[in-house]
N, C-alpha and C positions, 0 to 999 in steps of 0.2 A: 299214749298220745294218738289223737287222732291220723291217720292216715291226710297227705295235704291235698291242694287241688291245682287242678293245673287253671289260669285265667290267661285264654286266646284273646290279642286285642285284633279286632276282623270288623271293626268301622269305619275303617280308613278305605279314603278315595285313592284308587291306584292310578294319576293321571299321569307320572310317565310309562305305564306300559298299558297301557290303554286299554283295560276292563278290568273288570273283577278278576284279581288273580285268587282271592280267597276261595273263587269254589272252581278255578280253571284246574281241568284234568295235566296233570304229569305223570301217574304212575301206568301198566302198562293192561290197567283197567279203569282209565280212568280215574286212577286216586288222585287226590289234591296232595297238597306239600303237608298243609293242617292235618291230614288222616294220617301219615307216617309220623308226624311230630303227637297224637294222641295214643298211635300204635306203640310206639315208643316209652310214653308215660304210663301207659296201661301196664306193660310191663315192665316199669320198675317199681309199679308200687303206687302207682296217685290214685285217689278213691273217686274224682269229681271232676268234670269240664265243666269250665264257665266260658263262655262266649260271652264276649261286649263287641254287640253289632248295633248298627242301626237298627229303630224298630219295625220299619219298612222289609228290614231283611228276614225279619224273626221264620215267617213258612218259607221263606229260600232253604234257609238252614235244619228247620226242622226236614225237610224234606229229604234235602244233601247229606244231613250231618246224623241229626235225632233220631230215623227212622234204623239206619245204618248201626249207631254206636247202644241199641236198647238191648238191657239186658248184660252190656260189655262194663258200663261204665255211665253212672249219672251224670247225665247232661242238662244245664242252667242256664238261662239267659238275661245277661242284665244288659241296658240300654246305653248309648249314649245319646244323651239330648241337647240339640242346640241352644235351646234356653235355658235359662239357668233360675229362675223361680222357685228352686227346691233348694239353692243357696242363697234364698235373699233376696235376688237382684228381678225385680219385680217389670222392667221396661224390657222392651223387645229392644234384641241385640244383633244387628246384622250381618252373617257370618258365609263369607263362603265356602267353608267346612269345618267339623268337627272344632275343641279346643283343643285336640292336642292326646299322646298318650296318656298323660298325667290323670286329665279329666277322665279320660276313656276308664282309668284304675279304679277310678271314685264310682263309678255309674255300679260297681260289686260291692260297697262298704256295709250293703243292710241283708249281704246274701252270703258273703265268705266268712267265717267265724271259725276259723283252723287257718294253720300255714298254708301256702300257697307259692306258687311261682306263676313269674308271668312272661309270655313268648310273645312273638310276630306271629299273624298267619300264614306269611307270606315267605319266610325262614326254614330252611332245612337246618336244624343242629346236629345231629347223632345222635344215638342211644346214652353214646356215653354222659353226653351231658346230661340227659335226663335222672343217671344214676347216681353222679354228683349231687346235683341239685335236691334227688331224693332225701340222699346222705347227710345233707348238710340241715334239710326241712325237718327231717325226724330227732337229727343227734346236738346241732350248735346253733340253728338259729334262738335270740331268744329277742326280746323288745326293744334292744338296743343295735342287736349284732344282726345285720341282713346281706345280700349276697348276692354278686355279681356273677356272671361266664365270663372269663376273657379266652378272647379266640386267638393264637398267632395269626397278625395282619395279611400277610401271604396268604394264607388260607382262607379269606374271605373278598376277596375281590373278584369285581364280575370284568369277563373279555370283552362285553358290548359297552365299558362305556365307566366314566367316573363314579364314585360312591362318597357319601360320606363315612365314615368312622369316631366314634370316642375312644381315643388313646389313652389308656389307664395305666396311670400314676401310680404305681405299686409302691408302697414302703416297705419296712421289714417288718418281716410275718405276716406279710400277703394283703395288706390291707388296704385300702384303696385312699389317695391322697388327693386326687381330684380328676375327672375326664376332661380330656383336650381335645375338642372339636375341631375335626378337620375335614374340610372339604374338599371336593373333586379330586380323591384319590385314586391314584392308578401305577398300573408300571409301564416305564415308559419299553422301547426298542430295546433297551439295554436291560432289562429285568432289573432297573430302579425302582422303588415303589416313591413317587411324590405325591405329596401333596401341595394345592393353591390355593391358599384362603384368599379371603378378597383384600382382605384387611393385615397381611404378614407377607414378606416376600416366601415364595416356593421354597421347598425342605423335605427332606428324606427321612422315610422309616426305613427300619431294620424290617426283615419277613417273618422274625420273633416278636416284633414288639404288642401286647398282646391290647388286644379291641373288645370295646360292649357292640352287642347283636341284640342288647334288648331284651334277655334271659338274667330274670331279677330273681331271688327268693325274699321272702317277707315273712312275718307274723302280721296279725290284722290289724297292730297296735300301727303299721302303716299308715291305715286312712285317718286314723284320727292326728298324725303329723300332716298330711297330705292337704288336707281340708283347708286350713286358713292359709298356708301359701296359696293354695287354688283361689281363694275368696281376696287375697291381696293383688293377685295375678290380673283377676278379670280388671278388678277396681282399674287400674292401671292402666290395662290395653282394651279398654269397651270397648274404643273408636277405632281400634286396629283390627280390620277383620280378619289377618293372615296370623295375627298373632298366635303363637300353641304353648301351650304347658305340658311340657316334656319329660317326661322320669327320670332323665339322666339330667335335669335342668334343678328339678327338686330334689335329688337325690346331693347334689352339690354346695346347695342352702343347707341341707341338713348338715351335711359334713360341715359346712362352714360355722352350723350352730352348736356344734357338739352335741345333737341330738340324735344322731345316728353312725354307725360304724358300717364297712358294706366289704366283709370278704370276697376277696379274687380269685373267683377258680378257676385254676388254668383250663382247657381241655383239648386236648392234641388231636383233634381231626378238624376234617373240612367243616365248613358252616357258606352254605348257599341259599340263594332266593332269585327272583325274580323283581329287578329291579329297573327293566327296561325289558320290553317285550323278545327282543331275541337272546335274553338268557333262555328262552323254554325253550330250545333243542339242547342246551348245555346243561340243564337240570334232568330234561327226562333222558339226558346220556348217562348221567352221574347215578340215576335211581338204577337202571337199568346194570349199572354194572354193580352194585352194592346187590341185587337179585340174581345176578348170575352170580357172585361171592357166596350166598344165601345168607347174607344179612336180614334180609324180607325175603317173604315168599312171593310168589309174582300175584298169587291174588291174595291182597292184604287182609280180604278179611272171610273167605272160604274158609277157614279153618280157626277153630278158636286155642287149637291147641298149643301156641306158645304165651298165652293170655291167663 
């Protein structure tokens, strides 16, 4: 079996932490979050980066990213496009950003042709995860059976400030029964974790109860489930320009059609990002000390030889 690929979704507008975090420096050369999540995949095994940026952004990244990773690891670039003409829908569509991760998954379907997993750029997972997810790419996924991270909720929350979360519904034998969106989560004074939806009164999670971070595995037979939700999706919301198509939105339909099954791997370390601009002294604290551990070396990529 092919070796799989890793797919960065890194088109996304960071408007609450006000810039590009996708190529903003945290490590203690300058590394981004993305360079330790590819260091990471490199070595456990993934053969390909694919990047879904904007096309605007393609020489940011070749620059950042392409010049940096040559020779380490093939690097690909598929688009996401605000219009939508290559599905159809022939009228200009007025959009004040992207359609969504979902979409973002689709802009790879004529490029990935092996398993695959897909990350944030903006997300710190561990290694470990990346060796799970290997594990699971090479030995169990197959066209039915694909594959979630869940994180312990405690371990993913940021000090500056609410986040959302999908809260996974495990049944027995790990399987996923459906994601429960919850917003503006946090822990209060008391080391409570609440949450406030707008529409349910406030409620507590446990600090085990375990969350998606948006670290999927897949086989490619994905996009071809992906495609006409997305084509029913747009029909729907043309006139809504905030509207998104979401992976954990369509990963839900699917469950609900019996057309897909989505394992839950657990994985017992932290999982951080930058989701409000002063997480970045509490990210590049956390790098910082995972390098004094010698998790990383302090210049991630001077040396090829843990690669």
């Amino acid at each position: 079996m092919e070796k799989p690929t890793l797919i960065i979704l890194a088109a996304g507008m960071a408007s609450r932490y006000g810039g590009n975090k996708q190529i903003d420096g945290f490590g203690p050369n300058n590394e981004t979050i993305l360079e330790y999540s590819i260091y990471d995949a490199i070595r456990k095994g993934f053969k390909r980066v694919c990047f879904i940026i904007r096309r605007e952004h393609q020489e940011i990244f070749e620059e950042k990213f392409g010049k940096r990773l040559a020779g380490l690891v093939e690097v690909i670039y598929a688009f996401q496009e605000s219009q939508l003409q290559e599905y159809g829908f022939d009228d200009v569509i007025l959009r004040e950003k992207p359609w969504g991760t979902g979409h973002a998954l689709l802009a790879a379907r004529n490029l990935v042709k092996e398993n695959f997993s897909v990350i944030n750029a903006d997300d710190f997972y561990g290694a470990e995860a990346y060796r799970q997810m290997f594990d699971f790419l090479t030995h169990q996924a197959n066209d039915k059976t694909f594959a979630l991270l869940g994180y312990a909720i405690g371990q993913t929350l940021s000090d500056s400030g609410p986040v959302t979360r999908g809260v996974c519904k495990v049944a027995a034998g790990g399987t996923l029964q459906r994601l429960d969106e919850r917003t503006k989560v946090y822990r209060d004074s008391d080391e409570n974790i609440i949450f406030e939806d707008t529409d349910e009164k406030p409620g507590y999670l446990k600090d085990d109860d375990l969350v998606s971070m948006n670290f999927w595995g897949f086989t490619p037979v994905i996009f071809g489930l992906l495609e006409p939700l997305f084509k029913s999706f747009v029909k729907a919301n043309r006139h809504n320009p905030k509207a998104e198509f979401l992976i954990p939105n369509a990963a839900q339909q699917l469950l609900q059609q019996g057309k897909a099954t989505f394992k839950v791997l657990p994985v017992n370390t932290p999982c951080f990002g930058v989701t409000y601009y002063e997480d970045k002294a509490l990210v590049k604290d956390a790098l910082s000390k995972l390098i004094t551990q010698t998790v990383y070396p302090e210049n991630l990529w001077e040396t090829n030889d843990n690669l």
